[in-house]
C-alpha positions in Angstrom: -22.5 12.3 -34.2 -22.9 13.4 -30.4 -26.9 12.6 -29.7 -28.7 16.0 -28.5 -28.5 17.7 -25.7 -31.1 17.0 -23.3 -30.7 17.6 -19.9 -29.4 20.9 -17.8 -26.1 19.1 -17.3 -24.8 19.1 -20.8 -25.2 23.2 -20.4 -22.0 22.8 -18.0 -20.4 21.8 -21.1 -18.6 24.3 -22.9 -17.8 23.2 -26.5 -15.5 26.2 -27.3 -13.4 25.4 -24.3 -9.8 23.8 -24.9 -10.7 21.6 -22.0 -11.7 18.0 -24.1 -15.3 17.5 -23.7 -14.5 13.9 -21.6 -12.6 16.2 -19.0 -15.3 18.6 -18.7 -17.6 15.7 -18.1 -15.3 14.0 -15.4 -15.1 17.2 -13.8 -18.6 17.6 -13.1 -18.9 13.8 -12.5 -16.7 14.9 -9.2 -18.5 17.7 -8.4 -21.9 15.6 -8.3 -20.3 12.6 -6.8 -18.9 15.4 -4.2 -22.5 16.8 -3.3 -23.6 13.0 -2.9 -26.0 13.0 -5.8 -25.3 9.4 -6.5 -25.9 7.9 -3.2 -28.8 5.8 -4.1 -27.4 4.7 -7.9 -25.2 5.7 -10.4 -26.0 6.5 -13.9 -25.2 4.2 -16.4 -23.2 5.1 -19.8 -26.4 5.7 -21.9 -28.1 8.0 -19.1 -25.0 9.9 -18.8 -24.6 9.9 -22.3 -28.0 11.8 -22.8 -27.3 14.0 -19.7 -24.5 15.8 -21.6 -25.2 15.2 -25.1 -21.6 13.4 -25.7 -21.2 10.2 -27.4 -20.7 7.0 -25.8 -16.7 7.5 -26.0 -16.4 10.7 -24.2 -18.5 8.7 -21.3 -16.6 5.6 -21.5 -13.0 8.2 -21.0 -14.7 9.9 -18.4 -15.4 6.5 -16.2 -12.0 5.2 -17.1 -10.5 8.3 -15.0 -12.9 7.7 -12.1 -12.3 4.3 -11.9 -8.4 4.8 -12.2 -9.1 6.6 -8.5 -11.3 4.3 -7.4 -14.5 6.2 -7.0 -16.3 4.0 -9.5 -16.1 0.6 -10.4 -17.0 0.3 -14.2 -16.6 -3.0 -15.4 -17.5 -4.6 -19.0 -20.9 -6.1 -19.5 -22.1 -4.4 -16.0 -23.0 -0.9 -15.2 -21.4 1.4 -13.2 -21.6 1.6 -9.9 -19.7 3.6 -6.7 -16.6 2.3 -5.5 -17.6 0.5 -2.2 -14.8 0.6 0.8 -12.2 -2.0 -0.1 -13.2 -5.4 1.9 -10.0 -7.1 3.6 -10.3 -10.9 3.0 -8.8 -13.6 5.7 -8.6 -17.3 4.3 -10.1 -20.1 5.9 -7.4 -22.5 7.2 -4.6 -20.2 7.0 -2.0 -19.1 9.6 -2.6 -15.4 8.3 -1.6 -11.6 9.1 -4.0 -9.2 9.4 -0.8 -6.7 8.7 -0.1 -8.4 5.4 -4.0 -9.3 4.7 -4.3 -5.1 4.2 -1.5 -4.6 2.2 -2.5 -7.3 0.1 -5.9 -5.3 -0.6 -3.6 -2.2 -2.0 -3.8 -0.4 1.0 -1.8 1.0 3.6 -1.5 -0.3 7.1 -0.7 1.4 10.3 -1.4 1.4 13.6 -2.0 3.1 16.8 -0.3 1.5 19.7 -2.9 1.7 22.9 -0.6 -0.4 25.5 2.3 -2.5 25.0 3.8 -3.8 28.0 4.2 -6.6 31.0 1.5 -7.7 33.1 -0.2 -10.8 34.5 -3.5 -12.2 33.0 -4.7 -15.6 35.1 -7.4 -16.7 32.4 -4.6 -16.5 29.5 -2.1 -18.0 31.0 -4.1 -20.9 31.6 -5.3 -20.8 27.4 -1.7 -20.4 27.2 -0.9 -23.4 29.6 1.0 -21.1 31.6 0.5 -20.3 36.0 -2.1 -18.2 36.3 0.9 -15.2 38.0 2.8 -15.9 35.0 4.1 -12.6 33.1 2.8 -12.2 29.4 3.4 -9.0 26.9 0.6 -7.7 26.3 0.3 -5.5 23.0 -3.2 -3.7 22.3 -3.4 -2.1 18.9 -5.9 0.3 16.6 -5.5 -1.1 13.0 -6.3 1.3 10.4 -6.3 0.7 6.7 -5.6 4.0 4.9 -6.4 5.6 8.1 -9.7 4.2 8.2 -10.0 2.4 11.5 -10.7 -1.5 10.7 -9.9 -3.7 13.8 -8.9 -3.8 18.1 -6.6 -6.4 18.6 -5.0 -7.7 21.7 -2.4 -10.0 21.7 -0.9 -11.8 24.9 2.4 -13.9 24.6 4.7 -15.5 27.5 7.1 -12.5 28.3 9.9 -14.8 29.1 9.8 -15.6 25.2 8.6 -12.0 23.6 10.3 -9.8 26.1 12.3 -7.9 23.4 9.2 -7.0 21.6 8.9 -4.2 24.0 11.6 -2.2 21.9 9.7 -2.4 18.7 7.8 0.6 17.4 4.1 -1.4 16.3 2.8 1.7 14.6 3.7 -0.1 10.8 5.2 -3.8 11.4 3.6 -7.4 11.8 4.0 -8.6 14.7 4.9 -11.9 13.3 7.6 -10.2 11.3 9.1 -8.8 14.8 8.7 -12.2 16.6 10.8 -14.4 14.4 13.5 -11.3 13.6 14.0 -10.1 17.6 12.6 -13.5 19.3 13.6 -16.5 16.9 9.8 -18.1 16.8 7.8 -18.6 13.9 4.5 -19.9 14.6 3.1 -23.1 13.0 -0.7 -23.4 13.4 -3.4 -22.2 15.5 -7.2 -22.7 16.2 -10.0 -19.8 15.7 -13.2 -18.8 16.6 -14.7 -16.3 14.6 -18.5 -14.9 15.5 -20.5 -12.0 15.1 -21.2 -9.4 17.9 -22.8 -6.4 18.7 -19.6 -3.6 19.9 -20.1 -2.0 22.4 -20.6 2.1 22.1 -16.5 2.3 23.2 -16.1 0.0 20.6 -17.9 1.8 18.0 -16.5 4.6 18.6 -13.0 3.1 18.7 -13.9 1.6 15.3 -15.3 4.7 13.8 -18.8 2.8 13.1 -22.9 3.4 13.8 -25.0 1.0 15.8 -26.3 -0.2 12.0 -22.6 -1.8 11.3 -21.9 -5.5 13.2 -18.6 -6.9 13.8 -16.4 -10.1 13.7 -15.1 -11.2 17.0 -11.8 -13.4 16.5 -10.4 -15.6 19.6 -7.1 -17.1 18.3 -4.7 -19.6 20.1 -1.4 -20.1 18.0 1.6 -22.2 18.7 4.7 -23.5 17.8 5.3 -27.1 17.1 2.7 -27.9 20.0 3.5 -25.5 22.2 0.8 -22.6 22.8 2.6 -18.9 22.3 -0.1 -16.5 21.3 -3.9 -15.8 22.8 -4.9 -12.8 20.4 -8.3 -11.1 20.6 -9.5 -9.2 17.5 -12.6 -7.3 16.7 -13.0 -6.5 13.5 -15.2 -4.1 11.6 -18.3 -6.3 9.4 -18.1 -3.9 6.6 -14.3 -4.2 5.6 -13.7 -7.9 6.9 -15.0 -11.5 5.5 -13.7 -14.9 5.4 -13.4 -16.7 2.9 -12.9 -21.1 2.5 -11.5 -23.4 -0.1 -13.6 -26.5 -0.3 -13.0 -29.5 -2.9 -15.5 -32.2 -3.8 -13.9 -35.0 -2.8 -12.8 -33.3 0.6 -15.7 -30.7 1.5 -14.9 -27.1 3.4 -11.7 -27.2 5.9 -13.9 -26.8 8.6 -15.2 -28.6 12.0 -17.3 -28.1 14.5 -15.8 -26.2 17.7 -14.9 -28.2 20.6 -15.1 -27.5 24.0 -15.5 -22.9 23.8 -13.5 -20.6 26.3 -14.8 -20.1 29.2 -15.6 -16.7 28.7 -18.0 -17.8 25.7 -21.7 -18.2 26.5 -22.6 -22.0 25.0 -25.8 -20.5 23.1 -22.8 -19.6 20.2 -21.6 -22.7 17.9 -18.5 -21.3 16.7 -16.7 -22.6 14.2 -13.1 -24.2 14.8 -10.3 -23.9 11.8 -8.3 -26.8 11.2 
């Protein structure tokens, strides 16, 4: 038997209604998670059974449809709680893209091209080992996971190798994908520094963030087979981003100190370096 009816939500409720009592219920979930009423917590199964005066399976059908889209995480053993934003994950030691990191998460990637063409940078052609008059392509995107804006990235690569790049539409393709189909080069490793910044108020707004959210600055050098082909620049947003390591006992994290920093680093930072 349904306990009693206690509390001015279960007169919402209409119990002559076709409308089965769990749907009523998961309607007016959504109308209270609407006005924000949960921002703080979010009631557990026996609170909410009490609120509407249903039993505990009623409830449990309700959360099952709110968690089917994804505006509550309800998991055995635990209580329920609000569906955070979905948090991208980059491994540790891994020659990975950001493109297929997002899709990976179950969500859908795109991107606003800012500038994509041919220019000459002195400082990254030397990171690249290139003359500092050397033409590079120069790609600079907004990455945006289900149109939420996530990351800046800037990517410089030798334009005698990446020329044909300039014909590809960047607005939903990895530019790793594009590299080895128009250009014939897969890269092979790469080295990273990852640290935490302050963005700047372009940057925020860019990103779509208040001055209370942090982000991940991401230097990476890539080459192929020894030979240096990408300087990329990322900044990425602190709440949808972190890293994450494998480590062994025998063999520890896959991680070393950082070396010698770019120039354009200050040496208070001790980065760390992926090998």
């Amino acid at each position: 038997m349904a306990p009693p009816t206690t509390g001015s939500e279960a007169s919402r409720l209409d119990r002559s209604s076709p409308l089965p009592l769990w749907a009523q219920v998961l309607a007016d979930l959504r109308r209270r998670l609407d006005a924000g009423e949960f921002a703080d917590v979010f009631p557990g199964e026996l609170v909410l059974v009490n609120e509407y005066g249903v039993s505990r399976h009623t409830v449990r059908e309700a959360l099952r449809r709110l968690r089917g889209e994804g505006l509550v995480v309800a998991e055995r053993g635990r209580a329920p709680r609000l569906a955070g934003a979905v948090e991208i994950e980059q491994p540790v030691g891994a020659l990975y893209s950001l493109f297929a990191s997002v899709e990976a998460a179950g969500l859908r990637q795109h991107s606003v091209v800012r500038t994509l063409d041919v220019r000459a940078d002195g400082v990254v052609a030397v990171r690249l080992g290139l003359e500092e008059s050397t033409p590079l392509l120069y790609l600079e995107r907004l990455r945006l996971a289900d149109d939420e804006p996530l990351a800046v990235d800037r990517v410089w690569l030798p334009a005698r190798l990446a020329a044909p790049l300039l014909d590809v539409d960047f607005s939903h393709t990895a530019l790793y994908t594009e590299l080895s189909r128009r250009c014939g080069i897969s890269l092979t490793k790469g080295n990273e520094y990852i640290r935490a910044v302050v963005p700047t108020p372009a940057e925020r707004a860019l990103l779509n963030i208040d001055d209370q959210v942090g982000a991940f600055a991401i230097d990476r050098l890539a080459e192929r087979r020894g030979e240096p082909i990408e300087w990329r620049r990322t900044l990425v947003r602190g709440d949808r981003f972190a890293v994450t390591a494998d480590f062994a006992a025998r063999t520890g994290y896959r991680l070393g100190l950082a070396g010698t920093l770019p120039r354009t680093r200050p040496h208070t930072h001790r980065p760390r370096k992926l090998r």
